[in-house]
C-alpha positions, 0 to 999 in steps of 0.5 A, a space after each residue: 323317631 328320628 331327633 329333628 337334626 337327624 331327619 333327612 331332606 326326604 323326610 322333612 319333605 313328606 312330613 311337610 306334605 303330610 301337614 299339607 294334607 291336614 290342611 287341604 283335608 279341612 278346606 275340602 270339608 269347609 268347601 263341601 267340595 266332595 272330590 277334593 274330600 275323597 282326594 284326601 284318602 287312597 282309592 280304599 281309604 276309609 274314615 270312621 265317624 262312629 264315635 258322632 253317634 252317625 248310624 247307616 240307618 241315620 244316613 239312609 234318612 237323609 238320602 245318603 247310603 255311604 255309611 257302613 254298619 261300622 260306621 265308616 266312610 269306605 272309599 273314594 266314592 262314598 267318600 265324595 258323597 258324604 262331603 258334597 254339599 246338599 242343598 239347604 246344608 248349613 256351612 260348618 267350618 272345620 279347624 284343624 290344629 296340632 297336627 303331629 307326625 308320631 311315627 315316620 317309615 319311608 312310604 308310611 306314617 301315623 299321624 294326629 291333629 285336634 278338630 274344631 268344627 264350628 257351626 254357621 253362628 260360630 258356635 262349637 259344633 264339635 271337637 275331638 281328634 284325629 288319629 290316622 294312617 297315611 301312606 305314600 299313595 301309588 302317584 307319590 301323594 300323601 293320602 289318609 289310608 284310615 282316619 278316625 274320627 274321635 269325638 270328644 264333643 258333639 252339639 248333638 245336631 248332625 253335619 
């Protein structure tokens, strides 16, 4: 990894729009605004919510078939689909905070940030890390390719 002196204004430009893509990834979540959720990844991107204790059967109870038998979240329309709103959801609101850039080549980086999600009365609801691959998607925007989702607290209760 490049000293901050040495970056040039490319890279500081995609390392910028990278820690944007963090922050729309949180506000399409609190919003429960599905397309701009699965805007956040590439056409075949995928996040893998395994580590919640969420099973493809638990979402097949709840009306939603966007979950595979691993625990992930594959591509844009299950992606739109596990973020929009349903009625009588709850409105969690999501933090993301540390966002950090470990790993920089040109059209690919790696990529991490901690997540609190509070409930409507402001409880932690959950909290963890994310650890990501992000690339430069085929329009020139900054687009999670794989996103884990790493638990290290869960109230138990599903979003």
């Amino acid at each position: 990894m490049s000293a901050p002196t040495e970056r040039s204004p490319r890279e500081v430009a995609d390392r910028l729009a990278i820690y944007e893509l963090y922050a729309r990834y949180a506000q399409a979540a609190d919003l429960e605004d599905g397309a701009a959720y699965a805007s956040c990844f590439t056409e075949d991107g995928w996040t893998d919510i395994s580590s919640f204790g969420h099973t493809a059967a638990s979402f097949r109870e709840r009306g939603l078939n966007c979950l595979d038998e691993t625990g992930k979240v594959r591509g844009r329309a299950n992606l739109t689909a596990v973020a929009t709103k349903r009625p009588g959801q709850p409105l969690y609101r999501h933090l993301t905070m540390n966002a950090h850039v470990s790993s920089y080549e040109g059209d690919r980086a790696l990529g991490s940030a901690y997540f609190v999600v509070l409930s409507p009365d402001g409880a932690i609801h959950q909290f963890g890390r994310y650890e990501d691959v992000i690339v430069r998607d085929v329009d020139g925007a900054w687009r999670f390719a794989e996103r884990m989702d790493l638990a290290a607290y869960n109230s138990g209760s599903t979003l």
